[in-house]
Every structure is written in C-alpha cells, then in structure tokens.
mmCIF file of the C-alpha atoms, coordinates in Angstrom:
data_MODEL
# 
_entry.id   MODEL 
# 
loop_
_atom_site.group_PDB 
_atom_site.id 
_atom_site.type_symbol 
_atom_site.label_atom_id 
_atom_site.label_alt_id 
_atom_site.label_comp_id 
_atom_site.label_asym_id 
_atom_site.label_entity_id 
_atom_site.label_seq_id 
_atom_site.pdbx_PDB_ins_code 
_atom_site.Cartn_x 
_atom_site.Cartn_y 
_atom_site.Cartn_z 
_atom_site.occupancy 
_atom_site.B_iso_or_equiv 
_atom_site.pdbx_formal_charge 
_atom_site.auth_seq_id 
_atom_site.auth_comp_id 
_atom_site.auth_asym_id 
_atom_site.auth_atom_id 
_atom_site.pdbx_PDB_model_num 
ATOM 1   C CA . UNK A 1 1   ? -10.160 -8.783  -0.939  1.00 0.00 ? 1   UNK A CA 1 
ATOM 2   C CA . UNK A 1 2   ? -7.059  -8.240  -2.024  1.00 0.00 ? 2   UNK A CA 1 
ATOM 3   C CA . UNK A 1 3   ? -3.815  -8.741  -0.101  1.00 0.00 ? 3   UNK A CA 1 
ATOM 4   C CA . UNK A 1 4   ? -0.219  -7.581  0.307   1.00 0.00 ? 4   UNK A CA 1 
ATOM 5   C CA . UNK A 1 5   ? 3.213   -9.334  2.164   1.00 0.00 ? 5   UNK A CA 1 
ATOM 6   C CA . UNK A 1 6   ? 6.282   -6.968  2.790   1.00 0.00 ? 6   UNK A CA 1 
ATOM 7   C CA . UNK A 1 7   ? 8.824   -9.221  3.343   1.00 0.00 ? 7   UNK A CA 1 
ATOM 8   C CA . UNK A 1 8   ? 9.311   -12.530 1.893   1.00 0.00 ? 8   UNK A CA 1 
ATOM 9   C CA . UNK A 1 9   ? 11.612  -14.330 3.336   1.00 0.00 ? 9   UNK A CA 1 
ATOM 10  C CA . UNK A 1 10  ? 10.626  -17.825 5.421   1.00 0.00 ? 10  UNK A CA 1 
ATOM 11  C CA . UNK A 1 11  ? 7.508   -16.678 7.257   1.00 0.00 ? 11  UNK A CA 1 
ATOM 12  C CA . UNK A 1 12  ? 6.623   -14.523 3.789   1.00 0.00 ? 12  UNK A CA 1 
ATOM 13  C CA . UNK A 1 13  ? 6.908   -16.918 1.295   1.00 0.00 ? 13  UNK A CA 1 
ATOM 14  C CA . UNK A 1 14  ? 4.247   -19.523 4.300   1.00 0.00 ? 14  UNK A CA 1 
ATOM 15  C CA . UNK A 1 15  ? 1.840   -16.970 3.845   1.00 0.00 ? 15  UNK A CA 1 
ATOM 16  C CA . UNK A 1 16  ? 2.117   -16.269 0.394   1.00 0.00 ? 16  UNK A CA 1 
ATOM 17  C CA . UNK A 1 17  ? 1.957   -19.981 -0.661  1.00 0.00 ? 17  UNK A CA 1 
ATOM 18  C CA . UNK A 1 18  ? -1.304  -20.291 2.096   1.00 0.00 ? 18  UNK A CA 1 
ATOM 19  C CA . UNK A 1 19  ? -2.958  -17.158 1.109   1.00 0.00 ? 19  UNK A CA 1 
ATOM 20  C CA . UNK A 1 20  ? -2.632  -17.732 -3.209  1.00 0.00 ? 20  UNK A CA 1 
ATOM 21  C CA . UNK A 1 21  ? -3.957  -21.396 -2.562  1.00 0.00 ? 21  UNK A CA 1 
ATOM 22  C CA . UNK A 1 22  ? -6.907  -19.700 -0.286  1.00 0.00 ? 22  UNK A CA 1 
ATOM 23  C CA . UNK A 1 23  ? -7.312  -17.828 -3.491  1.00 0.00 ? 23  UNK A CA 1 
ATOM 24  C CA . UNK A 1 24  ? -7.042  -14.474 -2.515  1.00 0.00 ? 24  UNK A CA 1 
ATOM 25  C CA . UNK A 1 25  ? -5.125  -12.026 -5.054  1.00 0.00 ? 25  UNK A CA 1 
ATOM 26  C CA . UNK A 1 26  ? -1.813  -11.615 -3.189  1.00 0.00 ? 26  UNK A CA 1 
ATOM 27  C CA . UNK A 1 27  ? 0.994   -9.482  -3.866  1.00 0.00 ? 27  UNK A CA 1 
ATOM 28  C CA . UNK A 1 28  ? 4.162   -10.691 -2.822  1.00 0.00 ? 28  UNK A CA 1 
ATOM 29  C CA . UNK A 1 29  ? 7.074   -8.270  -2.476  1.00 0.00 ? 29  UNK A CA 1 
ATOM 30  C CA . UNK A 1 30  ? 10.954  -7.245  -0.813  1.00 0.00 ? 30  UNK A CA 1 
ATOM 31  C CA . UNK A 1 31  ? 13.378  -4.523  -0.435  1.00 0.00 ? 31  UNK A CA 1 
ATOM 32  C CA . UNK A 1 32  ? 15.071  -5.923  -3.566  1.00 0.00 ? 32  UNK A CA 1 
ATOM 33  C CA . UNK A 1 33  ? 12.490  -5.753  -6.299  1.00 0.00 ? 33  UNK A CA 1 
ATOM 34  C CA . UNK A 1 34  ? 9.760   -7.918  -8.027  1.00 0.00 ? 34  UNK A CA 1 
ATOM 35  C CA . UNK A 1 35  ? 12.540  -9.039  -10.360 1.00 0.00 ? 35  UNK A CA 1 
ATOM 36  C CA . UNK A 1 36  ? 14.001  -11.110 -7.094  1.00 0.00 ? 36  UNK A CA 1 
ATOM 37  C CA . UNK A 1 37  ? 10.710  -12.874 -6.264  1.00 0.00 ? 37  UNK A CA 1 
ATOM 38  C CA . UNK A 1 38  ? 10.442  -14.057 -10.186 1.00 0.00 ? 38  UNK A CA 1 
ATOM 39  C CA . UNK A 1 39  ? 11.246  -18.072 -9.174  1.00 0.00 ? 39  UNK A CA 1 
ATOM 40  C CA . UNK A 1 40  ? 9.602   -18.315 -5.795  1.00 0.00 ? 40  UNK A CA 1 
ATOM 41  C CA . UNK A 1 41  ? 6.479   -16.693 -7.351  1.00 0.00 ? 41  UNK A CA 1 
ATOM 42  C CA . UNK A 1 42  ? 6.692   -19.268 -10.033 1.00 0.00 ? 42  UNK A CA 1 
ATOM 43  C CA . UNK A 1 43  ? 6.927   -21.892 -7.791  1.00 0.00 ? 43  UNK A CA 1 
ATOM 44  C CA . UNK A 1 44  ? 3.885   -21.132 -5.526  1.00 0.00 ? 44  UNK A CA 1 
ATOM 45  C CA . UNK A 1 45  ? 1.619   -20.659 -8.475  1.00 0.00 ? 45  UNK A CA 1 
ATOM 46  C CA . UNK A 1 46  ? -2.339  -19.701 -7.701  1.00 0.00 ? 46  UNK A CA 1 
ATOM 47  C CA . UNK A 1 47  ? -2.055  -16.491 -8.958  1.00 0.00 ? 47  UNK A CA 1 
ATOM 48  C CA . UNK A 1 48  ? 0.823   -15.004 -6.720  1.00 0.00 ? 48  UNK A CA 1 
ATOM 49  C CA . UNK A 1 49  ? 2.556   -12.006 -8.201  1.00 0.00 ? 49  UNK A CA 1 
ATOM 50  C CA . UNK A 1 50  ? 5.477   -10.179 -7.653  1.00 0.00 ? 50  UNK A CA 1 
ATOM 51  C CA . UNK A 1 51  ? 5.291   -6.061  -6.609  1.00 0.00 ? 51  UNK A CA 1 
ATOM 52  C CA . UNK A 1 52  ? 6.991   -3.372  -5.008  1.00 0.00 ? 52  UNK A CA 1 
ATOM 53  C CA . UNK A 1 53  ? 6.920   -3.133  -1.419  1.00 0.00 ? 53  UNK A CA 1 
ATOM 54  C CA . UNK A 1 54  ? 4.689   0.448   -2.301  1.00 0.00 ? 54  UNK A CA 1 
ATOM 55  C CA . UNK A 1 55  ? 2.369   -1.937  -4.492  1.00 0.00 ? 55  UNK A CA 1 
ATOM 56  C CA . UNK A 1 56  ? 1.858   -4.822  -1.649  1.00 0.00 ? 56  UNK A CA 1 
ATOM 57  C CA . UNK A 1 57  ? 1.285   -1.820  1.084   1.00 0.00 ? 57  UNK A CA 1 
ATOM 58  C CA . UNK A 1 58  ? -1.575  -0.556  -0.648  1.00 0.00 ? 58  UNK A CA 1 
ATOM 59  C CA . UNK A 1 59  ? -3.800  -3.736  -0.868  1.00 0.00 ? 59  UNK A CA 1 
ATOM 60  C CA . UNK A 1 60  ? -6.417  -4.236  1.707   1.00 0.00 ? 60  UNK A CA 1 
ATOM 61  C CA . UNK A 1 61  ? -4.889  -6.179  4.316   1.00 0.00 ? 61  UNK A CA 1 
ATOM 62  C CA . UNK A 1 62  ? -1.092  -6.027  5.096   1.00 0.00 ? 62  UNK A CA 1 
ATOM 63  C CA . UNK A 1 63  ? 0.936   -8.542  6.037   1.00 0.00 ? 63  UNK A CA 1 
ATOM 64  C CA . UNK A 1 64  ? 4.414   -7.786  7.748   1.00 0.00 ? 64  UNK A CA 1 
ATOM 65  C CA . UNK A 1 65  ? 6.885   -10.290 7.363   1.00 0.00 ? 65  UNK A CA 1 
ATOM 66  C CA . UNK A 1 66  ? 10.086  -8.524  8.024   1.00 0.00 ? 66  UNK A CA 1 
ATOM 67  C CA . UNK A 1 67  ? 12.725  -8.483  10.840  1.00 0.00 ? 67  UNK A CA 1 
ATOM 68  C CA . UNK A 1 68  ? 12.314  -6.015  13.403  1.00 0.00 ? 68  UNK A CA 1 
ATOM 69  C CA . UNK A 1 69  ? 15.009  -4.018  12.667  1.00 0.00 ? 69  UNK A CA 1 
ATOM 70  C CA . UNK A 1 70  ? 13.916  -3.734  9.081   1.00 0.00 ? 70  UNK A CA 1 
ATOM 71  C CA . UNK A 1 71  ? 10.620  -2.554  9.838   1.00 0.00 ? 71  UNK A CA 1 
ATOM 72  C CA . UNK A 1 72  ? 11.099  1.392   10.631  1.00 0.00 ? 72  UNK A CA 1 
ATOM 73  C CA . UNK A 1 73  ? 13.198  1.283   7.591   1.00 0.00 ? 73  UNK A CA 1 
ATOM 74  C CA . UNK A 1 74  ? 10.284  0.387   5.424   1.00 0.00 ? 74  UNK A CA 1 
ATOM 75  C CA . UNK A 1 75  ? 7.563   1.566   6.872   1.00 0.00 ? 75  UNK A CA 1 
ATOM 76  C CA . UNK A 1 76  ? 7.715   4.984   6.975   1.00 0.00 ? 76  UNK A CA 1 
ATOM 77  C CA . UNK A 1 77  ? 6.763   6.779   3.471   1.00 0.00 ? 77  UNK A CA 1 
ATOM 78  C CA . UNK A 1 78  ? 4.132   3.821   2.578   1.00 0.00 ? 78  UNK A CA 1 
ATOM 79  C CA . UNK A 1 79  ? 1.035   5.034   1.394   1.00 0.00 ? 79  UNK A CA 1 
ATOM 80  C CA . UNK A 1 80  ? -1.586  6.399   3.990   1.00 0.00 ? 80  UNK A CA 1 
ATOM 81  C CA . UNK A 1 81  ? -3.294  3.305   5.596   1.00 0.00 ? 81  UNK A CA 1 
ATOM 82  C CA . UNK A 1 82  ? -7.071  4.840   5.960   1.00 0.00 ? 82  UNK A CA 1 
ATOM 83  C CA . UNK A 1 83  ? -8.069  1.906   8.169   1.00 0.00 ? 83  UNK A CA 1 
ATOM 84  C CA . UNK A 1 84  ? -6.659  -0.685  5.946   1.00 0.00 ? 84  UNK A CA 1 
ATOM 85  C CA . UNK A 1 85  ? -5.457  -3.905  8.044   1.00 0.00 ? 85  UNK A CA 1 
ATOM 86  C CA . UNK A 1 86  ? -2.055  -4.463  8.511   1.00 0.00 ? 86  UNK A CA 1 
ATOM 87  C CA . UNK A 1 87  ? -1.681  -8.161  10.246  1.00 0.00 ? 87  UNK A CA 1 
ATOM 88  C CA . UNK A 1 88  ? 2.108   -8.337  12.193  1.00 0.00 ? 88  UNK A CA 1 
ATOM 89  C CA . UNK A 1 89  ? 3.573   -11.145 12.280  1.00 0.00 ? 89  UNK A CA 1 
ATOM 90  C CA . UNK A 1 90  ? 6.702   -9.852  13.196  1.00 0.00 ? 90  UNK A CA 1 
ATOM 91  C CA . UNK A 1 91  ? 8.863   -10.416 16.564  1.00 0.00 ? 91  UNK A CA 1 
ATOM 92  C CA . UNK A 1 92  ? 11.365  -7.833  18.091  1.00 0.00 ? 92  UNK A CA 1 
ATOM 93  C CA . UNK A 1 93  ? 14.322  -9.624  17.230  1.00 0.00 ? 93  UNK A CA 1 
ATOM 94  C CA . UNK A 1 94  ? 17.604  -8.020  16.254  1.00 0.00 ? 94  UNK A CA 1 
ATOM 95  C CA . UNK A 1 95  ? 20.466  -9.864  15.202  1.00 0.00 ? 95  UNK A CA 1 
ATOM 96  C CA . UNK A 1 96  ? 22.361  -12.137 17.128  1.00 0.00 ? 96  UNK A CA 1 
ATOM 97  C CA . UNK A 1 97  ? 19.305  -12.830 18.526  1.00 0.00 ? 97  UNK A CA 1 
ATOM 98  C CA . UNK A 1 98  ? 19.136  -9.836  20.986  1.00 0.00 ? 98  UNK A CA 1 
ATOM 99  C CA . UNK A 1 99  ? 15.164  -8.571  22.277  1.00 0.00 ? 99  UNK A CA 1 
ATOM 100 C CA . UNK A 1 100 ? 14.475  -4.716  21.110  1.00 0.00 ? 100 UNK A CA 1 
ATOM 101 C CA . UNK A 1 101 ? 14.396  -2.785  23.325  1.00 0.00 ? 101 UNK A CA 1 
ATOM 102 C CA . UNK A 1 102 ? 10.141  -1.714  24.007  1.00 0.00 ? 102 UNK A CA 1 
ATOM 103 C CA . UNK A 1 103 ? 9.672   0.469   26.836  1.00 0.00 ? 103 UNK A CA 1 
ATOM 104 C CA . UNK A 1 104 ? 7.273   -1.360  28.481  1.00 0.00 ? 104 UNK A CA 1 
ATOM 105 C CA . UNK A 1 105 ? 5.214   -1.418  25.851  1.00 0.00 ? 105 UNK A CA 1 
ATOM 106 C CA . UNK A 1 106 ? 3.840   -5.041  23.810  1.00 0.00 ? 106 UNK A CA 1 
ATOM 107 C CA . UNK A 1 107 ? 5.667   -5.426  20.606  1.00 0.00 ? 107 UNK A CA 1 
ATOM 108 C CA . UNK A 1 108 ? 2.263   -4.969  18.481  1.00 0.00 ? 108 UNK A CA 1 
ATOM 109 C CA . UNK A 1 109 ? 1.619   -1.616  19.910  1.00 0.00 ? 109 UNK A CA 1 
ATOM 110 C CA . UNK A 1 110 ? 4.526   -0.309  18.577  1.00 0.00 ? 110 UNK A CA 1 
ATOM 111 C CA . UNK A 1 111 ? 4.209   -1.286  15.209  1.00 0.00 ? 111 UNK A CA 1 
ATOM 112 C CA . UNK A 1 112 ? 0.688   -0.134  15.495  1.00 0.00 ? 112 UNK A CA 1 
ATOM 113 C CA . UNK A 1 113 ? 2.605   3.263   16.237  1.00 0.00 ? 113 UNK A CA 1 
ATOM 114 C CA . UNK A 1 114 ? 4.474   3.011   12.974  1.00 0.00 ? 114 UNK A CA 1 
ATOM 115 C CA . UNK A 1 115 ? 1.891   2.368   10.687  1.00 0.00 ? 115 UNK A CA 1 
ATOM 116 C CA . UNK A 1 116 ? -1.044  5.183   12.269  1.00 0.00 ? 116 UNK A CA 1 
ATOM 117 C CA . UNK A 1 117 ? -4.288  5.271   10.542  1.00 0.00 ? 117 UNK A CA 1 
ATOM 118 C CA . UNK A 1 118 ? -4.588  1.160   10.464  1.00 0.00 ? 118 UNK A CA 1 
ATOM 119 C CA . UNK A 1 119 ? -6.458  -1.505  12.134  1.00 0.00 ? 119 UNK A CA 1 
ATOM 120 C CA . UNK A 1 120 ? -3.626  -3.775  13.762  1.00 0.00 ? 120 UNK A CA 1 
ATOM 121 C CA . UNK A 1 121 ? -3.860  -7.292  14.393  1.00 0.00 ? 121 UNK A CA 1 
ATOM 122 C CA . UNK A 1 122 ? -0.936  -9.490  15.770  1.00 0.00 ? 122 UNK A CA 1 
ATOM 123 C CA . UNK A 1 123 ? -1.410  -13.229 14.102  1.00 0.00 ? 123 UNK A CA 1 
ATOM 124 C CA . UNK A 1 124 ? 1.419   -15.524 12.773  1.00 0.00 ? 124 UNK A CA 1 
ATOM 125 C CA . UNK A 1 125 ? 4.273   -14.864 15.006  1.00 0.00 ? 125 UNK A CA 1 
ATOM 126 C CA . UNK A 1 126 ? 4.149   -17.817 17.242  1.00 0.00 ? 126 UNK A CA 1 
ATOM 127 C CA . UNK A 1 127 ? 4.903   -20.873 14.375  1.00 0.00 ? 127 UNK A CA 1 
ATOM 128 C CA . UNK A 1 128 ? 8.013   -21.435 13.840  1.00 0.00 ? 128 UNK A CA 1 
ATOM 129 C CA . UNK A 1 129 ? 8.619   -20.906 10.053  1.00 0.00 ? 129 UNK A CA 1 
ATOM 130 C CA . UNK A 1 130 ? 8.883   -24.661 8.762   1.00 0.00 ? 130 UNK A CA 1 
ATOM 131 C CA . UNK A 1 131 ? 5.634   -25.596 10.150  1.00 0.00 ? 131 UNK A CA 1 
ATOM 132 C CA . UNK A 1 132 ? 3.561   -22.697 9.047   1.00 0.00 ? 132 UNK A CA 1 
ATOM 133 C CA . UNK A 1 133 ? 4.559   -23.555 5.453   1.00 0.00 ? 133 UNK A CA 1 
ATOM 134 C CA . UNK A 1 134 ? 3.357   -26.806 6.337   1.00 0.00 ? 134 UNK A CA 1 
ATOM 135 C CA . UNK A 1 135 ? -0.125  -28.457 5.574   1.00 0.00 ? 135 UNK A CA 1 
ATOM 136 C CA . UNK A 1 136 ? -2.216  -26.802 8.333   1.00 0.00 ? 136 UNK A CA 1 
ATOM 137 C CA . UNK A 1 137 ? -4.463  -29.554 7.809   1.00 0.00 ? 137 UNK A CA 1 
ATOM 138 C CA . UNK A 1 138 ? -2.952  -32.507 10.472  1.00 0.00 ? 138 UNK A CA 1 
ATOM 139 C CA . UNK A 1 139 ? -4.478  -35.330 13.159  1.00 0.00 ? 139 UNK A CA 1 
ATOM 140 C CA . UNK A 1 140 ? -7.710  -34.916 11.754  1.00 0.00 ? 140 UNK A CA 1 
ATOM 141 C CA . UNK A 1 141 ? -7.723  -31.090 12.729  1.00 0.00 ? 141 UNK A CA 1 
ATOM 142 C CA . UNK A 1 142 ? -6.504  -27.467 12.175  1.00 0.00 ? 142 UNK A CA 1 
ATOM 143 C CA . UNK A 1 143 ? -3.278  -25.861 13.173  1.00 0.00 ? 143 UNK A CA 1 
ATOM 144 C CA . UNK A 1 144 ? -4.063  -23.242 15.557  1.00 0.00 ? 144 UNK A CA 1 
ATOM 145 C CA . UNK A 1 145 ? -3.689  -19.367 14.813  1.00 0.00 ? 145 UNK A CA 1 
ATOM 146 C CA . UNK A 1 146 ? -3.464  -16.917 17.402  1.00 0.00 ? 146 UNK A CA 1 
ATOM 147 C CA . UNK A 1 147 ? -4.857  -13.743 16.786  1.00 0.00 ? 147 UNK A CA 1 
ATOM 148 C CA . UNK A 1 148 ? -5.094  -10.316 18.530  1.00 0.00 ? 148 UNK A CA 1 
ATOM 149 C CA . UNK A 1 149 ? -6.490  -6.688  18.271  1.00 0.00 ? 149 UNK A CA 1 
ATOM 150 C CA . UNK A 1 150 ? -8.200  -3.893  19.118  1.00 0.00 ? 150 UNK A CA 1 
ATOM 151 C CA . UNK A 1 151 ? -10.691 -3.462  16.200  1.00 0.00 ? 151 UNK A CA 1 
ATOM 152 C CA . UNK A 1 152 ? -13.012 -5.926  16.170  1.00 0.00 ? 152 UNK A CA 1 
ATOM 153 C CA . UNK A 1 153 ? -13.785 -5.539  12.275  1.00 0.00 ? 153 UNK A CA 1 
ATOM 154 C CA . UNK A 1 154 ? -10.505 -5.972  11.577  1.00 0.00 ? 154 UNK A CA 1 
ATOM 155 C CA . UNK A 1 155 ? -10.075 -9.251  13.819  1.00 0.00 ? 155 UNK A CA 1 
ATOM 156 C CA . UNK A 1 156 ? -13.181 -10.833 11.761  1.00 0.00 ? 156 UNK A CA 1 
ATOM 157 C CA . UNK A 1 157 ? -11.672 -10.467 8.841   1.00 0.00 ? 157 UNK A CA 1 
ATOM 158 C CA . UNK A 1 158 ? -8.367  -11.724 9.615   1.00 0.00 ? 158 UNK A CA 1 
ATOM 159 C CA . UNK A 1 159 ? -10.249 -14.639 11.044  1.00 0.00 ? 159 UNK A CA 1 
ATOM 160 C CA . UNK A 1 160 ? -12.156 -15.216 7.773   1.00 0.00 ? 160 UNK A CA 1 
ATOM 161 C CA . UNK A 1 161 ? -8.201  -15.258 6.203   1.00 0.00 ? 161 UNK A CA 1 
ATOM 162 C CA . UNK A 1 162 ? -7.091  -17.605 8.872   1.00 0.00 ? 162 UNK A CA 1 
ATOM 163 C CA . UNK A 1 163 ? -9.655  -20.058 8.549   1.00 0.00 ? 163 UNK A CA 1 
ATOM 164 C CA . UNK A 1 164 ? -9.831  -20.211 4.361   1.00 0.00 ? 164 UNK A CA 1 
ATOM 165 C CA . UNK A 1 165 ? -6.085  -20.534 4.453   1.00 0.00 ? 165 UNK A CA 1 
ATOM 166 C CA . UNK A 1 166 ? -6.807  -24.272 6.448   1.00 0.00 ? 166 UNK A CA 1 
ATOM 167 C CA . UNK A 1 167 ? -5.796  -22.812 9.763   1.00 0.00 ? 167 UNK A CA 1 
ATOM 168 C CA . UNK A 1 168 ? -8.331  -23.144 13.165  1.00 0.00 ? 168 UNK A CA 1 
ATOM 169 C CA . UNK A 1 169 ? -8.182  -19.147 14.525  1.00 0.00 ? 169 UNK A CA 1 
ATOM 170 C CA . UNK A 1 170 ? -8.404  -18.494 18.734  1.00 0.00 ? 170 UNK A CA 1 
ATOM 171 C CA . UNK A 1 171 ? -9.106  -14.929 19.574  1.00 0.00 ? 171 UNK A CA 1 
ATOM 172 C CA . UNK A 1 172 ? -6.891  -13.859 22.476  1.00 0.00 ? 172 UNK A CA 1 
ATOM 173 C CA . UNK A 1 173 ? -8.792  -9.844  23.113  1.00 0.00 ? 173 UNK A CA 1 
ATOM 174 C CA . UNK A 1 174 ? -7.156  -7.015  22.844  1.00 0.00 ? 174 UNK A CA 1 
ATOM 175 C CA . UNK A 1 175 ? -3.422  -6.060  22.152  1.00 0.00 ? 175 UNK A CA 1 
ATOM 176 C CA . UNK A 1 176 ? -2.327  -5.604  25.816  1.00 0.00 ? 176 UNK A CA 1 
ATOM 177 C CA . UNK A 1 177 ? -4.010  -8.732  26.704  1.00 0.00 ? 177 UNK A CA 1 
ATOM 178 C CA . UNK A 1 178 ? -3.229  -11.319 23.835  1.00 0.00 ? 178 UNK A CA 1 
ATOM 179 C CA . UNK A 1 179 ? -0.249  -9.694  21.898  1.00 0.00 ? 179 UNK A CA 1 
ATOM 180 C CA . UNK A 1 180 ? 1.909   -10.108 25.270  1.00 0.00 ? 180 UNK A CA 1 
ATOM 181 C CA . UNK A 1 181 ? 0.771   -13.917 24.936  1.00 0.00 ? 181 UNK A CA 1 
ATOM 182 C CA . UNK A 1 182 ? 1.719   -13.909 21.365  1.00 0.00 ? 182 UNK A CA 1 
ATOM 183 C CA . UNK A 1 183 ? 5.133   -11.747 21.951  1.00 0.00 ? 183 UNK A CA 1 
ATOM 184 C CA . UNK A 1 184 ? 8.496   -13.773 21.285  1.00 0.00 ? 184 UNK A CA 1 
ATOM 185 C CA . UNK A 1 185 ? 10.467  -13.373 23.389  1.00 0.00 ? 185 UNK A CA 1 
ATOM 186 C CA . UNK A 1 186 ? 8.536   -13.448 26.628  1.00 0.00 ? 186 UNK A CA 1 
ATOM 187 C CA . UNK A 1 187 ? 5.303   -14.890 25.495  1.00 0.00 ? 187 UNK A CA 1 
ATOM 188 C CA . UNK A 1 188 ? 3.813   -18.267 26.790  1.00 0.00 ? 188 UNK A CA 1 
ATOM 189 C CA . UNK A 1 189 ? 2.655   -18.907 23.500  1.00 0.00 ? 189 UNK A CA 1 
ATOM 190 C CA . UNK A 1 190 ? 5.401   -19.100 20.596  1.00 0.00 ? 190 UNK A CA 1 
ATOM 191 C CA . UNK A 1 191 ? 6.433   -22.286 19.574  1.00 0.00 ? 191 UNK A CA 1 
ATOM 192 C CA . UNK A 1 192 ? 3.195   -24.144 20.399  1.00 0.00 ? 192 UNK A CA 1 
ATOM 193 C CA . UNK A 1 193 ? 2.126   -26.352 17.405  1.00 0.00 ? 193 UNK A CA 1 
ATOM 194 C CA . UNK A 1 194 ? -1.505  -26.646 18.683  1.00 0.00 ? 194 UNK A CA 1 
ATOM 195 C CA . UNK A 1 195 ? -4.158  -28.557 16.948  1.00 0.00 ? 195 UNK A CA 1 
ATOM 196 C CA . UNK A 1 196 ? -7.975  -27.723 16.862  1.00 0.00 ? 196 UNK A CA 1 
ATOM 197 C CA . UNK A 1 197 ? -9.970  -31.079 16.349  1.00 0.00 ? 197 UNK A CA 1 
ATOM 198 C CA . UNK A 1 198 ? -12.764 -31.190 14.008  1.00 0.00 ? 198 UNK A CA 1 
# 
C-alpha cells in the first residue's frame, strides 16, 4: 500500500513521521515543491520522500492535511480518484480562527463532494498537533483514533493504518453520525487525548 499527504505542515509532517516508521511507502508533499520538504524528509527518515502534490494524490490512500481554505484550491484538477481513499483530517477553519461556513452539512461530506469518485473517511482531526506527533504508545496503552465513513472497505483499511502506526482505532459509523462527533468546531470529541488500555 502505498500512501500520499497533501499538506505538510504540523498535522502533515505527525503523519508522515507515523506512517514512514509504520513502514508504508509515503509520499510527502506541499504547494511549494519537493525541493521545500528536502530537510524535514531527511529528518523523519524510514523511507519518506518528497513529491508533488499530483504525485502524493495518486497513491492509494490520501491523506489531507491542509487548511480549509486551501483545500478547493488544490483539489480540483488532481487525478481521477477511482475509489482510491482519501482520509480528511482537515477542520473548517479559516483564518483568524473563523468556522466555514457548511450549509448544514458535516464538514467531511463536503470534502467528500470535492474529491467525487473516492471512499472518504474522516480520522485525525481531533489531536491537537503536538500530541499526534507524539509516541502514541503511553500509560501502558494506545492513543485513541477516531475514525468515520461510509464505505466500510475503506474504514478497514484505514483501521489497519491506524493501528500499525501505534494508535488504538474506535469506529464512530457513518459520516452523518461520527464525522459531526469528530467536527472542530462543534464536535464533542476534538481535543480528547484518550487512551485505549492494553
């Protein structure tokens, strides 16, 4: 399985250093070029390499790491997603800390709008960034991952990532039912640094 991140700035460079120690071939990239990631790929080692937000988009499962208002600037133009997973961790955020605007709809289910043709699941939104890049591994336990989604396929694989990355994943159903959990602002969830015994 190969994986991409779009995005790589705190929560993107978390995964990245999670998912290359997992040892899953991860592509790592950013609006500004490969050539930008050169030291932080360096320094998380394992494999991680450096591509083009085209070359991260086309790996089997996605993750989005970008602010919100970033994301219909990037997304549109990628290559076609033919039930490829795309995993959001993303919030809708816009500066100055201000909540996007949604319609009534869950944050997830609009990105799953913007990226048709893929298997969404919402998972690694609610850490804040300086514990996720911290040793999942803690009180003789797991840090706890929510995840959500409405392809079931898709959901067992991202809980196969969640769990080889050192993380303890808990299923929350279906987009409408977990992702407005999981949704920042709003959500009863964010924040929480849970921990699944052993």
């Amino acid at each position: 399985m190969k994986i991409g991140i779009i995005g790589a700035g705190n929560i993107g460079k978390a995964l990245a250093k999670h998912l290359a120690h997992a040892g899953y071939e991860t592509v790592l990239s950013n609006r500004r070029g490969p050539q930008s990631l050169t030291s932080m790929v360096k320094e998380i080692g394992n494999g991680l390499k450096a591509g083009t937000v085209a070359e991260a988009a086309a790996k089997d499962v996605v993750f989005l790491a970008l602010p919100w208002d970033r994301l219909q600037e990037v997304l549109p133009g990628l290559p076609k997603w033919n039930n490829r997973i795309v995993v959001d961790a993303t919030n809708p955020i816009l500066p100055g800390f201000v909540m996007a605007e949604l319609e009534g709809k869950i944050s997830s289910e609009i990105v799953s709008d913007w990226v048709p043709g893929a298997k969404l699941v919402k998972a690694f939104n609610t850490i804040l960034a300086a514990i996720l890049n911290s040793n999942p591994k803690e009180a003789g336990g797991s840090r706890v991952v929510f995840y959500s989604g409405n392809h079931d396929d898709a959901k067992k694989t991202v809980l196969e990532i969640i769990n080889r990355s050192g993380f303890a994943g808990v299923d929350l159903g279906r987009l409408n039912e977990g992702g407005k959990l999981q949704q920042f602002p709003g959500g009863s969830l964010p924040t929480l640094n849970l921990i699944k015994l052993n």
